[in-house]
C-alpha positions in Angstrom: 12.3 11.9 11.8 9.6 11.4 13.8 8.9 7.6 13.8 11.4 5.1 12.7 10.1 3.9 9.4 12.7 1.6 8.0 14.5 -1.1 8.7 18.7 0.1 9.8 19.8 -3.3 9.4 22.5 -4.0 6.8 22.5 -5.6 4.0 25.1 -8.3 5.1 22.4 -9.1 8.5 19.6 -9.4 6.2 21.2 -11.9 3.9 22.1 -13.7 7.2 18.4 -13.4 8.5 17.1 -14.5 5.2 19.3 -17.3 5.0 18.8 -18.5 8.6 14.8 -18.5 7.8 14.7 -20.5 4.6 16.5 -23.4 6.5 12.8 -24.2 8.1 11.6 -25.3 4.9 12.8 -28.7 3.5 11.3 -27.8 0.1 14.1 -25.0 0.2 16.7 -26.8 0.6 19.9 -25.5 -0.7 18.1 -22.7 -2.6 19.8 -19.4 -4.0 19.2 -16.6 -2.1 18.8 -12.6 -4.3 18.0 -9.6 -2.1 15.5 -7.8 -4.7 14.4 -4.7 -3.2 14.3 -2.7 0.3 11.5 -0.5 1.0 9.3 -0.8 4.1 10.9 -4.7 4.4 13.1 -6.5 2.7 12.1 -8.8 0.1 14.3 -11.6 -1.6 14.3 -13.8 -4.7 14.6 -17.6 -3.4 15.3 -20.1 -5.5 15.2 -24.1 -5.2 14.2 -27.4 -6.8 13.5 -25.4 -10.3 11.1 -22.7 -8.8 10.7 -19.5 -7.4 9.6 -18.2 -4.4 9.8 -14.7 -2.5 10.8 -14.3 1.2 9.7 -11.0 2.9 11.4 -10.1 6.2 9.2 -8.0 7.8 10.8 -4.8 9.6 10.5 -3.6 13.2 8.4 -1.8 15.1 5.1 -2.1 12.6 3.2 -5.7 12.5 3.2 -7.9 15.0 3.1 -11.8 14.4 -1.0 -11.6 15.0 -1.1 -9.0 12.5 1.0 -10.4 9.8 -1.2 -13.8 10.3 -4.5 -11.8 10.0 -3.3 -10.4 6.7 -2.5 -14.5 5.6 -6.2 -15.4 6.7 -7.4 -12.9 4.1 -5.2 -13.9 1.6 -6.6 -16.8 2.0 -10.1 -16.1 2.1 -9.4 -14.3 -0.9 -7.8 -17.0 -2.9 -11.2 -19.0 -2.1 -12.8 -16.6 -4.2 -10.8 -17.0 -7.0 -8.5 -13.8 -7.0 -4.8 -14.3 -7.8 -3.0 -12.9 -4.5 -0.2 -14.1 -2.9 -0.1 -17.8 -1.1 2.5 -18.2 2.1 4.0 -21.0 2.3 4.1 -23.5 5.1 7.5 -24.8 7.1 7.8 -28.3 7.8 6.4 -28.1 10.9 3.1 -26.2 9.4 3.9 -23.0 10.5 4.0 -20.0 7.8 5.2 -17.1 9.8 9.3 -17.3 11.1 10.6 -15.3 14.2 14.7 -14.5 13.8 14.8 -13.6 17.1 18.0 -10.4 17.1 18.3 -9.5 20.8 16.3 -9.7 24.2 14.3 -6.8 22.8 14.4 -7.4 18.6 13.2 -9.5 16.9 12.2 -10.0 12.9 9.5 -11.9 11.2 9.4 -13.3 7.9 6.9 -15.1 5.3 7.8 -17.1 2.1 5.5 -16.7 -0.7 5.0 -18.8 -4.0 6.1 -16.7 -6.4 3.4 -14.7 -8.9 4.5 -14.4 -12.3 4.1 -11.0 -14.4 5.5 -7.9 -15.2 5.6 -4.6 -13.2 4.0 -1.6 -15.0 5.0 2.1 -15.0 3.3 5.3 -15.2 2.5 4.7 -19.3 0.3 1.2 -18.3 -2.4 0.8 -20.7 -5.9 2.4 -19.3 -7.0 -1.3 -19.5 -4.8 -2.3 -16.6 -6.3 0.4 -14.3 -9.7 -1.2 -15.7 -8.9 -4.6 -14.4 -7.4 -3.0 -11.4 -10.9 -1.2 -10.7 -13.2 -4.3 -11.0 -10.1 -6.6 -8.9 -10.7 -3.7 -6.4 -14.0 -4.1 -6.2 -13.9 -7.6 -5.8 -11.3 -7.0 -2.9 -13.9 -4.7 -1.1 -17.3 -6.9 -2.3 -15.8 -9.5 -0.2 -14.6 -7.6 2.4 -18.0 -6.1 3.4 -19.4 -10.1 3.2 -16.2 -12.1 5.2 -16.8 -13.0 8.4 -13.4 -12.1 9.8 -11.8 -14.6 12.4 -11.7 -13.9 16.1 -8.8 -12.0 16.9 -8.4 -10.3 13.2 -6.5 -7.8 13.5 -4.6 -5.0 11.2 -4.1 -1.4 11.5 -6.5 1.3 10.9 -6.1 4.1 7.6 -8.2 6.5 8.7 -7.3 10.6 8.5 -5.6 10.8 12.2 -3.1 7.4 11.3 -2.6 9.3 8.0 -1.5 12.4 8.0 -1.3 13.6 11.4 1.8 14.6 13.3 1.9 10.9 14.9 0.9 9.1 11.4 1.7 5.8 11.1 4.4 6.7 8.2 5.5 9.9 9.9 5.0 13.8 9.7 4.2 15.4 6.7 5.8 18.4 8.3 9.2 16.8 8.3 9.7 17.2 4.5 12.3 20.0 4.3 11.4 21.7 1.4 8.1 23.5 2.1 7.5 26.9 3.6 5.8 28.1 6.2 3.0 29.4 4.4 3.1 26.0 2.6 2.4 24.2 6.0 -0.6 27.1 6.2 -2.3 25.8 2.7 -1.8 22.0 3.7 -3.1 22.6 7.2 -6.4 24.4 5.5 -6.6 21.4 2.8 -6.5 18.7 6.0 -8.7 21.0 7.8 -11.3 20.9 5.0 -10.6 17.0 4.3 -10.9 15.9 7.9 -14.4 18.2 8.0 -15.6 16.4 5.1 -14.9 12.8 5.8 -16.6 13.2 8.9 -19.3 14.1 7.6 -18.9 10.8 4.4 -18.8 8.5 7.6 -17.8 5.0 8.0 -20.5 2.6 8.0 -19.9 -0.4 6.8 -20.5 0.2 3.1 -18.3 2.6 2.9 -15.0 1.8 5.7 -13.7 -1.4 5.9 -10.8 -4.1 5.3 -8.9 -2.9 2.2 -5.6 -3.1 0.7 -4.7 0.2 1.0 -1.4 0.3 -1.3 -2.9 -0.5 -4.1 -0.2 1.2 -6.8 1.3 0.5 -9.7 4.8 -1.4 -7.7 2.2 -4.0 -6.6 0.6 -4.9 -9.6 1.6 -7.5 -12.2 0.6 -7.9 -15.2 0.7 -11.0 -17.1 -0.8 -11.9 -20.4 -3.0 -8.9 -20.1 -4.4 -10.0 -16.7 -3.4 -7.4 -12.9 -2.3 -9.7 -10.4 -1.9 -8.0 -6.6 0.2 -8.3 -4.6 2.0 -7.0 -1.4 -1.0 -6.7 1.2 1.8 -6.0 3.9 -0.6 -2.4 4.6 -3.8 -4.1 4.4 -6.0 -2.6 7.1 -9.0 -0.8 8.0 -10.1 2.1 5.7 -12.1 4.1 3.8 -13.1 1.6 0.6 -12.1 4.5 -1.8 -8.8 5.5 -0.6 -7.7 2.5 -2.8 -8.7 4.5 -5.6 -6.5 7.5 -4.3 -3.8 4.6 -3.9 -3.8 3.5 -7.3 -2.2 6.5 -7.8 0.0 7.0 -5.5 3.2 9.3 -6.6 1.9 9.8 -9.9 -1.4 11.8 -8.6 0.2 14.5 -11.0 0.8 12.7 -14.0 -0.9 13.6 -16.7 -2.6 10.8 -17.3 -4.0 10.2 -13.8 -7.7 11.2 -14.8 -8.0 9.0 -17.4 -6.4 6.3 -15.2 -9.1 7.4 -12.7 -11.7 7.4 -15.2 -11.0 4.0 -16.4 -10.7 2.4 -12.6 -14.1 3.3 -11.9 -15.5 2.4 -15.0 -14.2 -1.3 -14.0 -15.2 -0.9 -9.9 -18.6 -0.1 -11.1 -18.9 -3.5 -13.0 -19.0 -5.2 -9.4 -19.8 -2.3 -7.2 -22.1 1.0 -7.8 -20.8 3.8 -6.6 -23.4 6.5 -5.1 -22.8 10.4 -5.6 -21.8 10.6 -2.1 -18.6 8.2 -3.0 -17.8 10.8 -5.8 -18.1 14.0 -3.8 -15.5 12.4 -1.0 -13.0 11.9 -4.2 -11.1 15.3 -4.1 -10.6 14.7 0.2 -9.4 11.4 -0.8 -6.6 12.0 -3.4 -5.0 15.2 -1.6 -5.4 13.0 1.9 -3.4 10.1 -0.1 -0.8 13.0 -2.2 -0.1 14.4 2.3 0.0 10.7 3.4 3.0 10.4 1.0 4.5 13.3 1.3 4.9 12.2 5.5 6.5 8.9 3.8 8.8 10.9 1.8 10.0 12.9 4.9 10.6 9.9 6.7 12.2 8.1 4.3 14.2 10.6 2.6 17.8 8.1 2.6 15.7 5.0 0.4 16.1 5.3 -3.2 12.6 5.3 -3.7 12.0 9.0 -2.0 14.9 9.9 -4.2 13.9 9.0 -7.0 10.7 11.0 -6.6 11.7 13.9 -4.4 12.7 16.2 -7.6 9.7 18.6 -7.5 7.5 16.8 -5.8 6.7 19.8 -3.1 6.1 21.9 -5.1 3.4 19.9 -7.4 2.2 18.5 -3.9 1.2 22.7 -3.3 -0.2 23.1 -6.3 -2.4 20.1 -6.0 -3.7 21.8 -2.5 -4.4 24.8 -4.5 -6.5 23.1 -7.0 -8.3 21.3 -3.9 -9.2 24.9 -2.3 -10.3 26.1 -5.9 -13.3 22.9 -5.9 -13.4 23.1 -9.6 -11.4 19.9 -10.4 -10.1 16.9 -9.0 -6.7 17.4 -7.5 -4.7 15.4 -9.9 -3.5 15.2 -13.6 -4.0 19.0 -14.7 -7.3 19.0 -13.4 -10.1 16.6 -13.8 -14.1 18.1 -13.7 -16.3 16.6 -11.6 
């Protein structure tokens, strides 16, 4: 493994953490504490006084405090603007970001959140959601080009050299263990190709900026037929269409993908136009997003997530490249003209 990517502690510390941080909020008092899920941090099920609420404890070595709070002045911004994104919320003493503070050199932040109602969907979501999750999108990035961010904003940058190089910020694609050498060859040409061509896309400001960047189906809720998002714990600086090749992400073969494409456009271009620039960089995009995971998979081969989709997913992720190289469709689904 290249980087570490995941937090080592055990469950039993994490509860401890978890239970050590809630005690800074009076409105928590004696609450009921669930670990729900462990991925890149580990996020818990508080309940007191009647509601719900969610904790995440953030993991080492990947935000600092200054970075988790620039991700909360979004949020905030965002909420201003009528979008339905998460709300921390504050300790008695104002603050909204806790410190558990492990050893001389470790330490662990956390942030509470009011808890968003709805229901996560799966890889046969209605082609309405991806709609709503199109125009939310472009709502995300309409505002993102317009905010005046605050002095000292900071989050990290998605572009092709944090993604899928050999120092990515979620590892080496070359890790996985399942690929040949003359596997490494094809993806090396695809990256080649990609990293040519986004060059040449750019980043001015219409087109590179603050975006979610995780935007999948695990952080989307849907309740009474309306997408929620949630988990901005990636937001950062990118290209405004990798959140399209997000939407996607672990399903870029599925065979609905292009209709799922088809329709998230068909909702961004209610608030945003997209030129024909935006849909030539498309192909580069997706098979960037499909290498970016395939580095997260290698480094996080012992979660149950990267089990759970390991089976095959090589060998789909070659085939993919080869439709790339072939330019005739888009490298997802079974092939999708453009």
């Amino acid at each position: 493994m290249s980087v570490k990517q995941y937090d080592d502690l055990d469950q039993a510390v994490l509860m401890h953490i978890a239970n050590c941080v809630v005690q800074a909020y009076p409105q928590l008092n004696a609450a009921q504490i669930r670990l729900l899920c462990r991925s890149e941090n580990a996020t818990f099920l508080v309940t007191a006084q009647g509601k719900r609420y969610a904790l995440r404890l953030h993991r080492g070595n990947y935000h600092d405090k200054a970075a988790i709070e620039s991700e909360l002045l979004w949020l905030d911004a965002l909420r201003e603007e009528g979008l339905q994104v998460p709300e921390a919320l504050f300790d008695g003493t104002g603050k909204r970001i806790q410190t558990y503070v492990l050893s001389a050199n470790e330490q662990r932040h956390a942030v509470i959140f009011h808890w968003i109602a709805g229901e996560m969907p799966t890889s046969e979501v209605s082609v309405s959601a991806f709609r709503q999750l199109g125009e939310i999108t472009a709502r995300l990035h309409q505002h993102s080009r317009q905010w005046q961010r605050p002095e000292g904003f900071q989050r990290l940058a998605w572009d092709h050299a944090s993604m899928v190089s050999a120092s990515s910020h979620w590892g080496d694609w070359r890790d996985i263990t399942d690929m040949s050498s003359n596997d490494h060859q094809l993806l090396e040409s695809v990256l080649d190709d990609v990293q040519a061509k986004l060059t040449r896309y750019g980043k001015r400001g219409e087109r590179f900026g603050l975006i979610h960047a995780d935007l999948r189906l695990t952080n989307l809720l849907i309740e009474h037929g309306e997408t929620r998002v949630i988990d901005f714990d990636d937001c950062g600086f990118g290209w405004y269409l990798h959140d399209l090749a997000a939407a996607i992400s672990f399903v870029e073969h599925h065979a609905n993908a292009p209709l799922w494409v088809e329709n998230w456009i068909e909702g961004y271009q209610k608030i945003c136009t997209l030129s024909d620039e935006d849909f030539a960089i498309l192909p580069a995009l997706f098979i960037q997003r499909r290498v970016q995971l395939t580095a997260w998979l290698a480094s996080h081969h012992e979660t149950e997530m990267a089990k759970s989709v390991a089976n095959g997913w090589s060998s789909q992720t070659v085939a993919l490249c080869r439709t790339y190289l072939d330019g005739k469709h888009l490298p997802i689904g079974g092939g999708m003209h453009y």
